[in-house]
Phi, psi and omega in degrees: 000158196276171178202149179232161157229138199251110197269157133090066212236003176276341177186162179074218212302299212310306189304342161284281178336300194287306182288345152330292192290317207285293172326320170290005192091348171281160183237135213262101169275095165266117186267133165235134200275328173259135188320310182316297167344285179308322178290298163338300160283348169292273166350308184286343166131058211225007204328315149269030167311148193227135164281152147191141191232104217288002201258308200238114178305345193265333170311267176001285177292341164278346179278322178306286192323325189286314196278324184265030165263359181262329181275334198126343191100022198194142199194126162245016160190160197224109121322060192268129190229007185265139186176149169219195175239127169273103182287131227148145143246169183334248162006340176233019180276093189285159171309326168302317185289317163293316192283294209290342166269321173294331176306296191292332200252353205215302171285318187299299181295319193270005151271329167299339185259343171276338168288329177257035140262358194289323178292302187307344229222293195307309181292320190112002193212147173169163182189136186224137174220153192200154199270123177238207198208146147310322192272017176233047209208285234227083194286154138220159189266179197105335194220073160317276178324269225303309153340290197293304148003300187279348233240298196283356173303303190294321185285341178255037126265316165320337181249338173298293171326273161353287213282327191293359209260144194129288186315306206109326204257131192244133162252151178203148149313261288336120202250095209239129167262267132236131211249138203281102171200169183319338183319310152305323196294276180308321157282340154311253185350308205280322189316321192279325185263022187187007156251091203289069189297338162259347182277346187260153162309308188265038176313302164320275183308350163264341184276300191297324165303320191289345201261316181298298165343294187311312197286168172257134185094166183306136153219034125266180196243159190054029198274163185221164167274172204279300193270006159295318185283302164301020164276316177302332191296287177316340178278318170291328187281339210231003185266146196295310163254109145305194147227188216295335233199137175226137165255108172233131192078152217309296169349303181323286209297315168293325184287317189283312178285354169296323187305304196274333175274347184254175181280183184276332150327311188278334180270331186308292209302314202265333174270007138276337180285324173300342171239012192319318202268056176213342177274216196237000000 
């Protein structure tokens, strides 16, 4: 059976996705940063959930270790999926605040993927999809880290992809807009621990964040579900050629041709208009 490994599996896409593959026969390493987690989805029929917390290298490198030591040495596709948003603007992000979105969204996956190339390279084989964003394309404001974070997600696959051709071994996007998951829930928390919000210029306008954070249910238009957005997932990892990019949801998709067809005034202008009721 194919075997996978999945970052970020506790709940959204990773948690669709992984049970998804596991009904169909793979056998599914789903990493979760917290244990509890992992035993939950064991419990559920998940058997080789895993800790792995993608913020901490020796974390990693002990879920790798673990996992090819169950297969054999061998792995045919790596998912990086674990990531959250950091809410902000530029101007109020400390490096601390920056340094802890790139450890997760961006250092974490890119040690997963060089550990799991090392099998791919060895076998001959392989196939990686990793979690982007409409934001990792398409900037809009309020969310700085979390931009630059998807951005740098996009420039080291666009260069990866270049080095795999060729290979047998594939890399793809996946650009997800917006989607019903824990994901506000989890930016509450980094929002509340690293925005000094009375304190700021944009104090009004961090109060209107706190309340969008807070609702419960979609507050965007188009929103699809986590597991709609893992049937894509499962398309890319299982299609003979992927292709580079899965665009998921109506957003995604008007933004990448707003992108190639407007000047950068016309795209700056329809992505601000797109958070307008998140500003002051």
């Amino acid at each position: 059976m194919p075997s996978i490994l999945i970052t970020g599996c506790s709940s959204g896409i990773g948690y669709d996705t992984a049970k998804f593959l596991h009904q169909m026969g793979w056998r599914v390493f789903a990493g979760c940063r917290k244990a509890e987690d992992v035993a939950r989805l064991q419990a559920e029929g998940l058997s080789d959930a895993l800790q792995l917390d993608v913020a901490d290298s020796d974390s990693v490198n002990a879920a790798f270790e673990t996992m090819l030591a169950a297969t054999g040495g061998t792995l045919d596709a790596l998912f990086s999926n674990a990531g959250y948003g950091q809410v902000g603007t530029v101007e109020d992000i400390s490096r601390t605040a920056l340094r802890e979105q790139f450890e997760t969204n961006v250092f974490g996956g890119w040690q997963c993927i060089t550990l799991a190339m090392k099998v791919f390279r060895r076998q001959g084989h392989g196939r990686i999809l990793v979690n982007s964003s409409i934001l990792g394309f398409a900037a809009m404001p309020w969310r700085g880290a979390y931009n630059s974070s998807k951005y740098a997600l996009e420039g080291m696959c666009d260069t990866l992809r270049q080095e795999l051709h060729g290979s047998n071994i594939y890399v793809s996007l996946v650009e997800p807009g917006p989607v019903a998951t824990r994901f506000r829930e989890n930016a509450l928390i980094k929002f509340e621990e690293h925005i000094d919000i009375d304190g700021s210029f944009h104090a009004e306008a961090y109060r209107r964040q706190l309340k969008r954070l807070k609702a419960v249910g979609a507050v965007a238009p188009f929103t699809v579900s986590s597991q709609g957005c893992a049937a894509v997932c499962i398309r890319a990892l299982t299609a003979k050629r992927p292709k580079a990019r899965y665009r998921v949801t109506f957003p995604t998709v008007l933004f990448w041709y707003l992108k190639r067809i407007l000047p950068t005034a016309g795209l700056d202008y329809f992505s601000r208009k797109a958070v307008e009721d998140q500003g002051k």
